[in-house]
C-alpha positions as CSV (number, residue, x, y, z in Angstrom):
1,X,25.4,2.3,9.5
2,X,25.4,-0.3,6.3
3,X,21.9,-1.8,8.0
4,X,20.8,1.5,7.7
5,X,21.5,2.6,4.2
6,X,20.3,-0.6,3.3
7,X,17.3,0.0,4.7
8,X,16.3,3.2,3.9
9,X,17.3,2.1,-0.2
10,X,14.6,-0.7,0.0
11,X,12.4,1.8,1.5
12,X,12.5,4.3,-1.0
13,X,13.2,2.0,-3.7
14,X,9.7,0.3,-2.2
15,X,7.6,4.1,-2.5
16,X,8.8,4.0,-6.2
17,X,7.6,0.4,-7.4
18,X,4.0,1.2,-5.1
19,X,3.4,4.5,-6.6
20,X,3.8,2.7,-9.6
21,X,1.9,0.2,-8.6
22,X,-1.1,2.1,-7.3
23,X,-0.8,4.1,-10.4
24,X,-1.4,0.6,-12.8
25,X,-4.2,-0.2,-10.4
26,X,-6.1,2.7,-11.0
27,X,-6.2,2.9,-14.6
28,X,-7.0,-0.6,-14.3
29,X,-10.2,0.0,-12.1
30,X,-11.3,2.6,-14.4
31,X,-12.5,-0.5,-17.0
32,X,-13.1,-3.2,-15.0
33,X,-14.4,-4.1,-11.6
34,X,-12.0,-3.5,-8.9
35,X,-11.8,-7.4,-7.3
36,X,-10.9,-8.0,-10.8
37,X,-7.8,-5.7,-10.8
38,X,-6.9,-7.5,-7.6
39,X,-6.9,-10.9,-8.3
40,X,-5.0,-10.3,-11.6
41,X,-2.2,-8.2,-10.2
42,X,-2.3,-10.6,-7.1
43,X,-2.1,-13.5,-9.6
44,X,0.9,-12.1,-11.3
45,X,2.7,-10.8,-7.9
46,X,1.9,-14.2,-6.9
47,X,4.4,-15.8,-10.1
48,X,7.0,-12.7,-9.2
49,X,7.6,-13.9,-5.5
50,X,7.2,-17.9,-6.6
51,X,9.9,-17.1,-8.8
52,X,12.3,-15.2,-6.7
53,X,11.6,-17.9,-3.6
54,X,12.8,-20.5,-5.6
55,X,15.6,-19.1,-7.0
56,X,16.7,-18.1,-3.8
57,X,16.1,-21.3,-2.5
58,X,14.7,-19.6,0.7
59,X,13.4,-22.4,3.2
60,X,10.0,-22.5,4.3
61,X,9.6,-21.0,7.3
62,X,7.4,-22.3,10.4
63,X,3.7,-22.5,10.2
64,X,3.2,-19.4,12.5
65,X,5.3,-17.1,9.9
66,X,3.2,-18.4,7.7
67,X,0.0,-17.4,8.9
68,X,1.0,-13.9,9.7
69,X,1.5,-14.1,5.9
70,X,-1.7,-14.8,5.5
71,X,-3.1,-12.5,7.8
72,X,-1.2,-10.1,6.1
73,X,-3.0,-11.1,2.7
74,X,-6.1,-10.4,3.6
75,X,-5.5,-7.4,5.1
76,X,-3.9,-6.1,1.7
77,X,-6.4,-7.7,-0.1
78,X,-9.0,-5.8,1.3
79,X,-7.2,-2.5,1.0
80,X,-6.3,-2.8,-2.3
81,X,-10.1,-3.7,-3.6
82,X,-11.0,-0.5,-2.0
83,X,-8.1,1.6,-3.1
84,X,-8.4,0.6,-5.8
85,X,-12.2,1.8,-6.4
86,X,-11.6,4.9,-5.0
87,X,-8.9,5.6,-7.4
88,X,-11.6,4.8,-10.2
89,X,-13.9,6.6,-8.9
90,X,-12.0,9.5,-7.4
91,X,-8.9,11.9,-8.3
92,X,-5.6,9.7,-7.8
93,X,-4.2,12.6,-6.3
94,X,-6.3,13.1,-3.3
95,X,-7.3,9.4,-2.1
96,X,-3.6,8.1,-2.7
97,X,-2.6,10.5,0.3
98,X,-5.5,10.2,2.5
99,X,-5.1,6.5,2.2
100,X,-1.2,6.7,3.1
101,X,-2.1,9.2,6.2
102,X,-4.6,6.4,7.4
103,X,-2.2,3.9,6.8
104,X,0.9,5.7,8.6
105,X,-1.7,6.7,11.5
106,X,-2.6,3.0,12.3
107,X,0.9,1.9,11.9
108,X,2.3,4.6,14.2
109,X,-0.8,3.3,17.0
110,X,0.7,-0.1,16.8
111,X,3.9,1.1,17.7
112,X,2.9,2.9,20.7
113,X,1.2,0.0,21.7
114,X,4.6,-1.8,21.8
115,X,7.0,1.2,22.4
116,X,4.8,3.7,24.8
117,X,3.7,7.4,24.0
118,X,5.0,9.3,20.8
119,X,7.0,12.1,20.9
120,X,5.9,15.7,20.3
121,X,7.1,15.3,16.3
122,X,4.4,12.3,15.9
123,X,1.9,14.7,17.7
124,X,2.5,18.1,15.8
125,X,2.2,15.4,13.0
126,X,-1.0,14.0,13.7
127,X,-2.1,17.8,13.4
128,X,-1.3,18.0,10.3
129,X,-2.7,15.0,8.9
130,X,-5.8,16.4,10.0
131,X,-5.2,19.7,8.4
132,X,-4.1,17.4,4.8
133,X,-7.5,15.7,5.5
134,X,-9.8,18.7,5.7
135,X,-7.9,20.4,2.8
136,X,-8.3,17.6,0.2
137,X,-12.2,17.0,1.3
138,X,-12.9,20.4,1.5
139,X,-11.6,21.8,-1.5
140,X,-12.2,19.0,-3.8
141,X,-15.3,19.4,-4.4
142,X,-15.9,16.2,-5.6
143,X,-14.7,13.5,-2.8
144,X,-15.8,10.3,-4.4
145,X,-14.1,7.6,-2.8
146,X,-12.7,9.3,-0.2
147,X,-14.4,6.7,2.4
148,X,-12.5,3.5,0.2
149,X,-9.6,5.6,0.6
150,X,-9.7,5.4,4.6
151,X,-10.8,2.1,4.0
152,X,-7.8,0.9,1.7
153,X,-5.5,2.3,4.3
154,X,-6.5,0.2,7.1
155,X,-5.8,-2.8,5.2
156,X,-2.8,-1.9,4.2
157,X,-1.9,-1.3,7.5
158,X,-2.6,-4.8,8.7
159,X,-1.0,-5.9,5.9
160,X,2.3,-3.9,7.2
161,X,1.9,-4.8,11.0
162,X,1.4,-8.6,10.1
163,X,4.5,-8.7,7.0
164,X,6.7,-7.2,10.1
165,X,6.0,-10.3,12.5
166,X,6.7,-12.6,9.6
167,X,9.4,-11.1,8.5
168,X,11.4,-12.6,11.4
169,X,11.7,-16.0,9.6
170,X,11.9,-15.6,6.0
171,X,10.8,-13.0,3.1
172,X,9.1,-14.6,0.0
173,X,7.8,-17.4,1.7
174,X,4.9,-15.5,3.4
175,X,4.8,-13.3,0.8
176,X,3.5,-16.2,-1.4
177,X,1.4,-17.1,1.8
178,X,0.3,-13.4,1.6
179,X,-0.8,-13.3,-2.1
180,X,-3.0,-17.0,-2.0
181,X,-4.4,-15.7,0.5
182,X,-6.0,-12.6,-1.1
183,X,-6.7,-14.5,-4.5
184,X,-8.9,-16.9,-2.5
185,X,-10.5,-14.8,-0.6
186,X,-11.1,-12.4,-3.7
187,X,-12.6,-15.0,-5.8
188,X,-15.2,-15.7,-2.6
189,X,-16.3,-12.4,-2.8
190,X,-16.7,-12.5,-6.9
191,X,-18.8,-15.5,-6.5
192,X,-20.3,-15.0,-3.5
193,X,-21.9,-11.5,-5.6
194,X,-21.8,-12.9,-8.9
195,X,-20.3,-10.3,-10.8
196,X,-17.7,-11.1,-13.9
197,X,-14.2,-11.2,-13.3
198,X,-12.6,-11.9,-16.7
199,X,-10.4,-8.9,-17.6
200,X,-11.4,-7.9,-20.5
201,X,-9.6,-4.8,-20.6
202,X,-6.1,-2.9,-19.7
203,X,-4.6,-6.5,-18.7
204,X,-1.0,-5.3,-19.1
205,X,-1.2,-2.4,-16.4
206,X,-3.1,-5.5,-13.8
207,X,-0.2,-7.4,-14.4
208,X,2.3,-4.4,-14.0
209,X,0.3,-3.4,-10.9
210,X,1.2,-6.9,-9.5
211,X,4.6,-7.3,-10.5
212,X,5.2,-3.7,-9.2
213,X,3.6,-4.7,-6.0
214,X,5.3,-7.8,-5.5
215,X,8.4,-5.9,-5.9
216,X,7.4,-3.5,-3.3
217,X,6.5,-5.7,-0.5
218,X,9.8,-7.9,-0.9
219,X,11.6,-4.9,-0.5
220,X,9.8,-3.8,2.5
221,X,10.4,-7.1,3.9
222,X,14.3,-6.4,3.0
223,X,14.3,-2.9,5.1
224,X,11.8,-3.7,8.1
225,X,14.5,-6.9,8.8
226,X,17.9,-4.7,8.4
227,X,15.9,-1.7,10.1
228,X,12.8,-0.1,11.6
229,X,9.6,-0.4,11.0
230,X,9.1,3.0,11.4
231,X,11.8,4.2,8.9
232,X,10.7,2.4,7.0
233,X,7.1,3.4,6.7
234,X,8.3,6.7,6.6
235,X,10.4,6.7,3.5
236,X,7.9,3.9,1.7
237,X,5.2,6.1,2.7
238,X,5.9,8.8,0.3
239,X,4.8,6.5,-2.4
240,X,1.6,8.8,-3.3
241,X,4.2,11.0,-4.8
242,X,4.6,8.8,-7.2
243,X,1.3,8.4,-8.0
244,X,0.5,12.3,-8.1
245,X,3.3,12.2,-11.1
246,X,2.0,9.8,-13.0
247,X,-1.8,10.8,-12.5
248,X,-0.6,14.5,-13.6
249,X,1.7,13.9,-16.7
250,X,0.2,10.8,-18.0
251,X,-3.5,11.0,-17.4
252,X,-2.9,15.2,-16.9
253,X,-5.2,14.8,-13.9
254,X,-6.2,18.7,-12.7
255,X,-5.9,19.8,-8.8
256,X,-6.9,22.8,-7.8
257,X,-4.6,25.1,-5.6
258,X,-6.1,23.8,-2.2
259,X,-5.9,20.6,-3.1
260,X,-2.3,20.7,-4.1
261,X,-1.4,22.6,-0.5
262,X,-3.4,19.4,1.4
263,X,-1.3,16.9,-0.9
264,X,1.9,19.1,0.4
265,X,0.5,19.0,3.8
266,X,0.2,15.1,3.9
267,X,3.2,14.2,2.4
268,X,4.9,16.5,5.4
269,X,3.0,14.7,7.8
270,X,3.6,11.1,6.9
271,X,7.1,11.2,8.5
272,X,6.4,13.4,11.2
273,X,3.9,10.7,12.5
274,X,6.3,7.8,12.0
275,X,9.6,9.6,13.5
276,X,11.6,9.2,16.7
């Protein structure tokens, strides 16, 4: 029972610092390029996890953890280039749910993989994602970045499958491994399209988008070793909450009624497709 609470705190403690996170990203985006926003917020994750792997004078864990590590960077790498985009580009409050549905969907499809056929919660759930889906595209209107959206939620979905087999050795080590991964292979893609990545504006939400971030994945780390994976993408997963919040009171971002009945609809579905 202890493993549990603790894991289902650094779960939900995790879908507060993301949707914070997310949040920082996108206002980011909205003045500079996204690979920009990345390799900033990485950067600054990046010092978080140093810090907190040296203080806890965690070992270094085998090159195999390691790796998965850096799988896992590139995967969340990825994901968060497009996500972030699409939040510049689009209304925070529809592709931060679409990309969590896409997320919890390939997450869930791994599982079964490993554990066999869901149960008929995950299915009724799956039904409902679809419904969220349709809602939010239909009624929007407007579905700019709706495909980065999908597209930032399979990344972060390899970035969740791949922190879980690391997670067997060690927790800030392949973090670390994690975030030099995506700085390196973001600044290949900057040069590689010679674009400009000096931030020139809204540095202090990049670094507070990394920092939140980094905060997030260490406790996800923290639940996914005291408990399951799928708990603890279910209670994580609610982090687009978050991000609705802040998009509505801060940047008082308008959704229309349909819109705000697929955002209901999504957030009921995320743990219906990751339950027992």
């Amino acid at each position: 029972m202890s493993n549990q609470i603790v894991s289902s705190g650094c779960a939900l403690a995790a879908a507060v610092c993301w949707g914070g996170s997310d949040f920082s990203g996108g206002v980011s985006a909205k003045a500079a390029n996204a690979a920009t926003v990345v390799i900033v917020a990485q950067a600054a994750g990046l010092l978080c996890l140093l810090t907190l792997a040296a203080a806890s004078r965690e070992p270094i864990p085998s090159s195999t953890a390691l790796l998965w590590g850096a799988a896992a960077g590139v995967g969340v790498g990825i994901g968060l280039l497009c996500f972030y985009r699409s939040l510049a580009i689009g209304v925070m409050g529809i592709n931060a749910p679409v990309a969590v549905l896409v997320t919890s969907t390939l997450t869930v499809l791994f599982g079964i993989w490993h554990e066999g056929m869901p149960t008929p919660l995950q299915v009724a759930g799956f039904i409902l994602a679809l419904v969220a889906v349709s809602l939010l595209t239909f009624s929007a209107g407007k579905t700019s970045g709706l495909l980065l959206a999908v597209g930032g939620g399979v990344g972060f979905s390899v970035y969740l499958i791949c922190s879980k087999q690391a997670s067997a050795e060690a927790v800030y080590w392949p973090l670390v491994a994690a975030r030099v991964a995506s700085i390196v292979l973001l600044l290949a893609i900057l040069l590689a399209t010679g674009r400009d990545w000096k931030p020139l504006a809204n540095r202090s939400y990049m670094i507070t988008a990394g920092v939140l971030d980094a905060l997030a994945n260490g406790l996800f780390v923290f639940a996914v070793r005291s408990g399951r994976l799928d708990v603890a993408t279910i209670l994580s997963g609610l982090y687009p909450a978050v991000t609705v919040i802040c998009a509505r009171f801060i940047l008082n971002e308008r959704v229309s009624r349909p819109q705000r009945a697929g955002i209901a609809v999504a957030l009921i579905a995320v743990p219906m497709i990751t339950a027992h």
